[in-house]
N, C-alpha and C positions, 0 to 999 in steps of 0.2 A: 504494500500500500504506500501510495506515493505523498507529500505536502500538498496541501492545497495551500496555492500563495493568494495572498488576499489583498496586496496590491503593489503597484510598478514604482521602484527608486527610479528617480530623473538626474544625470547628471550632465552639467552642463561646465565649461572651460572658459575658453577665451571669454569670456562674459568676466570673469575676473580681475582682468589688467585694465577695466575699466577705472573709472572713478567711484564714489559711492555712488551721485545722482543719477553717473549714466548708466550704471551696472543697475541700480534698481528698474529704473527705463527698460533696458534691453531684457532683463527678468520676467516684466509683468508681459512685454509684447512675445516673450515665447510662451507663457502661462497663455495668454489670449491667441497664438497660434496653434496649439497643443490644444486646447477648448472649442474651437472653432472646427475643426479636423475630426475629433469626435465627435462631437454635438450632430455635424452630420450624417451618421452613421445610424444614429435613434441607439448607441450608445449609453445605459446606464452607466453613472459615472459622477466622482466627487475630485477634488482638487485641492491641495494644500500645498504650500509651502515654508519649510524651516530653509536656515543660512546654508546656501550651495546645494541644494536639493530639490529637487518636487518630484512631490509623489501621488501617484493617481489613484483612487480607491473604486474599483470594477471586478462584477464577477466574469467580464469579458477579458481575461487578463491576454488572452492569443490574438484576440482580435485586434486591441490598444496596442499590441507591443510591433503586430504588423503597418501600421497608423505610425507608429515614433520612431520606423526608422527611414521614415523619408520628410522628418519632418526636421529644417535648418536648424542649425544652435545648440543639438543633441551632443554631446562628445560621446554615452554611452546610458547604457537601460536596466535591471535588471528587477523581471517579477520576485517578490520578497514575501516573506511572512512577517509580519505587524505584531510585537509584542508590547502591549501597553503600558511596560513597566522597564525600571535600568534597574531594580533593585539585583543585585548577581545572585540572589539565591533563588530569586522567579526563573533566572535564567538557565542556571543549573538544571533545574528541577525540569522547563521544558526539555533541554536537552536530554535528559535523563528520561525521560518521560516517552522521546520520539525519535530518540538517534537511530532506531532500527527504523524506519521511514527515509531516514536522509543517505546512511551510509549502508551499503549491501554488508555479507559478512564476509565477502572476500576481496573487498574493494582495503585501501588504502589513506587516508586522508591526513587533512592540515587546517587548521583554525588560523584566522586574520581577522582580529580586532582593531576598528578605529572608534575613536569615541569622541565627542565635541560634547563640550562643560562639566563642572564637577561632579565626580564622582567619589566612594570611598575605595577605589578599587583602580588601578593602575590597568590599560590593555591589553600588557602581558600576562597579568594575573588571571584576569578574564579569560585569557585562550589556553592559559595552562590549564587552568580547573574545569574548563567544560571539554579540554580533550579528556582530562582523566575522569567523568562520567560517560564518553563514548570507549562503549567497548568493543574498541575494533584497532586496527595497528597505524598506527602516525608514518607519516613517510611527510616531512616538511618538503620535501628537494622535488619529488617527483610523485602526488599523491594521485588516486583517483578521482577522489571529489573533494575540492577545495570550498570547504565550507567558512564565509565570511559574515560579519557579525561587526553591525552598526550603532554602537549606542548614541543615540544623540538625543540629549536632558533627559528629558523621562523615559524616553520611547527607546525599543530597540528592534532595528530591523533584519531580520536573517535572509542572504540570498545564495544562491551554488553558483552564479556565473554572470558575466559582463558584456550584456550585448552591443557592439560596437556603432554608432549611429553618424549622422553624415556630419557632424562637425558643422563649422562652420559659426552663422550670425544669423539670429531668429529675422525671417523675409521683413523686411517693413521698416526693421531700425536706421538703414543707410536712403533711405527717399526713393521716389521713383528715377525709373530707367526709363529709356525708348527702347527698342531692341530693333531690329531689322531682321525679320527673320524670311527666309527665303525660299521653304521648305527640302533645304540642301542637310547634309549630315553635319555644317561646321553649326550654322547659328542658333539651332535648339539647346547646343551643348554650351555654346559661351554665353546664354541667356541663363542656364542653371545654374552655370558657376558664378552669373551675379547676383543670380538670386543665394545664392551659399555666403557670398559675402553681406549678405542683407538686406540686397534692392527689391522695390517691388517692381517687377518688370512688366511694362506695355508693351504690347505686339504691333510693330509695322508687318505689311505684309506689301510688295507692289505686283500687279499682275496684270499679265496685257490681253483678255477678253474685252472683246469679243476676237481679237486677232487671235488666239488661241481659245481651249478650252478653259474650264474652268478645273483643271486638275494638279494647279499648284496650289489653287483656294483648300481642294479639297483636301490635299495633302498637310497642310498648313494646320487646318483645324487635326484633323488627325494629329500630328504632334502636339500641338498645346495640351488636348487629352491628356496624354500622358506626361507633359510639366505641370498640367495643373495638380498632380498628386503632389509637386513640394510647394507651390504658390494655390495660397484657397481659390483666389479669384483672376482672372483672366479676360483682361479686354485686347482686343481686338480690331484694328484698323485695316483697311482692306483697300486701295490706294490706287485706283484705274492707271494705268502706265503706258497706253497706246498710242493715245494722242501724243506723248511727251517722245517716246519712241519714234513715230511716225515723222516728229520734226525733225527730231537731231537725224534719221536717215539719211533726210531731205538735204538736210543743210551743212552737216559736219563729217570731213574726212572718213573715212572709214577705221582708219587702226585708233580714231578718236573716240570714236563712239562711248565704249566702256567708261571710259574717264567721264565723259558731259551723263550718262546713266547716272555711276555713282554721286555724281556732286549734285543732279538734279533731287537724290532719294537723300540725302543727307540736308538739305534744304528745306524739303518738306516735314522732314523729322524734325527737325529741330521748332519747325511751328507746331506741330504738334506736340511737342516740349513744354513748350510756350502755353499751351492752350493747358495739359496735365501737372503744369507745376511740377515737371522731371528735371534732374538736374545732368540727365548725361546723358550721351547714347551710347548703345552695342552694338559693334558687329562681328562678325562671325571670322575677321581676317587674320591669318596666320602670315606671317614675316616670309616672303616669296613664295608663298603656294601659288598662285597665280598672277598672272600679268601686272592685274590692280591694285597687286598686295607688296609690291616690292616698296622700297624705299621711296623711291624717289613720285613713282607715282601717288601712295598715302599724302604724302605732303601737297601734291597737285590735290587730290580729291579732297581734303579735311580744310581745306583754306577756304572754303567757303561758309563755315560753321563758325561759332562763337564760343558754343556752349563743348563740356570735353568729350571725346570721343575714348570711351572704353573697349579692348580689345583683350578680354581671356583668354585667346586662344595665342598670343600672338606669337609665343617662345614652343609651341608647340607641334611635334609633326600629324600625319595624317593618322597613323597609325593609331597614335595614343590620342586623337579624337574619336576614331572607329572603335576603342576600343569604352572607354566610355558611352556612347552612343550604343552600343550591346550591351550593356551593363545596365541602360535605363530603357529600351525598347525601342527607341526612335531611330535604331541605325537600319529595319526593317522598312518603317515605312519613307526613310527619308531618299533611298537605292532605289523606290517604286519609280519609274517613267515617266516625265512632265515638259510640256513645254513652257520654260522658266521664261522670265519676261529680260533677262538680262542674257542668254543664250540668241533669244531675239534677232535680228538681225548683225548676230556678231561675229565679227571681222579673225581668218583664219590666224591674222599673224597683226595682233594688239600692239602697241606700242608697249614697251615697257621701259620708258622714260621721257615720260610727258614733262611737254615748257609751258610751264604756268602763262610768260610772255604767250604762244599758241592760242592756248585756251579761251583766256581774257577776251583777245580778239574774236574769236569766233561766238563769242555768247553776246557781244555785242550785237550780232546779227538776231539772238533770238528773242521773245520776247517771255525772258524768263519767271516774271512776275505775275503774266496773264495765265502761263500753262501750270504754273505753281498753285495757283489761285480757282483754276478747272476743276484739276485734280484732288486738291482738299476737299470742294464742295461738292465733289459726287463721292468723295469718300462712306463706305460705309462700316458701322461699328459694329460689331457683336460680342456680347458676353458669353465665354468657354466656359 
């Protein structure tokens, strides 16, 4: 017969190197993302927290602990049994009471007390005396079950293992983001990693229907789906690109083209910035993966922006994006078939060192405020 644990330790890290005012801040908004995550579920559930811990009180404890580990700010989780007292001879006596539940009789084990406030009783004493009412054989170096043991004031909590959770900074604490997302395998991934740092991220999306279908819209939502399991809520901008397409064909070189795309979707973003009270954008660009992504071009494309341009992915190769991207689901549907609005009428052999002097000149020609100003107002929004 096995414990029944009666409810989940919460640990969280980096929240620590904060200050008092902002560690309590970033505290209560992962208590209210952790609340929020549940609550959807139709989740019975209660919620407390003492100094550096929280702890959730559910008889769902497999379902909650599936829920906390995609959920930012976690460092790590473990379901616990709740003993309502620090006195060590209540403590004793449980273990005395139920070591053959915890520890097999051919298994091995090890006792790890920590304790936070006074006690009359030292941590080590604690783990000597409740290994010597388990009668079973001590192996500290290399045990079978590593039974660990939290006093903290009155309470003390018992758990057998440390489930590892994604780190990071609870979604919300760092402001909103823009994201440009394209439904490619880089920019789902460098939206997640700023939501790990704590942004709440808004979705660009641009697509050229009716001159294509509509199956990078489709792919699109299909990803957010599955980011929306680390961010609750998920808006969505969807950013007609034909018209804008259609000019610069008309009117600008060919190995130009990419260059006048990106700075017209960078432009538009940043109104939309403007309009969400974001303070950055994302994109999905890695340091020479492609044409647009080299040096010299980034600084042609971002000079038209104000506001800063964040880039997760940028020190990183394909690989170690693909392989992330399989680790969270979106490397499946991102490999699906689409006609992207930036493949569009794009040029075999790009420049890859665009002259800002070039450029300038040629946007003279367009009339970049009017198609800027189209494309906002047929923009449409949806909530994922």
């Amino acid at each position: 017969m096995k414990m029944e644990y009666n409810e989940i330790l919460v640990r969280y890290g980096e929240i620590f190197l904060k200050s008092e005012p902002v560690m309590q801040l970033f505290e209560r908004r992962l208590i209210e993302n952790i609340k929020s995550r549940i609550i959807k579920t139709g989740i019975d559930f209660s919620i407390y927290q003492k100094r550096g811990r929280i702890f959730i009180k559910t008889k769902k404890i497999a379902k909650v602990c599936k829920i906390l580990k995609k959920v930012f700010g976690i460092v790590s989780f473990s379901p616990c049994l709740h003993l309502e007292t620090s006195e060590k001879r209540e403590i004793l006596e449980f273990f005395k009471q139920n070591y053959n539940k915890i520890v097999g009789k051919d298994e091995k084990f090890a006792v790890e007390v920590k304790r936070v406030g006074k006690h009359n009783y030292s941590s080590q004493e604690l783990a000597r005396e409740i290994g010597s009412v388990i009668k079973r054989k001590v192996d500290l170096a290399n045990p079978d079950k590593r039974i660990f043991v939290e006093v903290r004031e009155n309470d003390t909590y018992i758990y057998f293992k440390k489930i590892k959770g994604l780190g990071g900074l609870p979604v919300g604490v760092s402001g909103k983001v823009i994201s440009l997302i394209s439904g490619g395998i880089d920019s789902p991934i460098a939206s997640l990693l700023a939501m790990k740092r704590g942004c709440n991220v808004i979705f660009v999306h641009f697509h050229s229907f009716p001159l294509v279908s509509k199956k990078s819209i489709e792919k699109t939502k299909k990803l957010l789906q599955v980011l929306r399991e680390y961010q609750d809520k998920i808006k969505l901008y969807l950013i007609p690109f034909a018209n804008i397409q259609l000019t610069i064909k008309a009117m600008i070189p060919t190995k130009y083209r990419i260059i006048f795309y990106r700075r017209f979707m960078l432009r538009i973003c940043e109104e939309i910035a403007r309009k969400e009270g974001a303070k950055a954008l994302i994109t999905g660009e890695s340091l020479a993966q492609v044409s647009s992504q080299t040096l010299d071009n980034i600084a042609v494309i971002e000079e038209v922006t104000q506001i800063p341009i964040l880039r997760p992915l940028i020190g990183m190769d394909k690989l170690e994006i693909i392989k992330i991207a399989k680790k969270i689901g979106t490397y499946e549907i991102s490999v699906q078939p689409q006609e992207d609005c930036c493949t569009l009428f794009t040029p075999k052999h790009p420049t890859a060192q665009a002259r800002i002097e070039i450029v300038k000149e040629f946007e003279r020609r367009i009339k970049i405020k009017k198609l800027m100003k189209d494309a906002i107002d047929k923009a449409e929004i949806q909530e994922i």
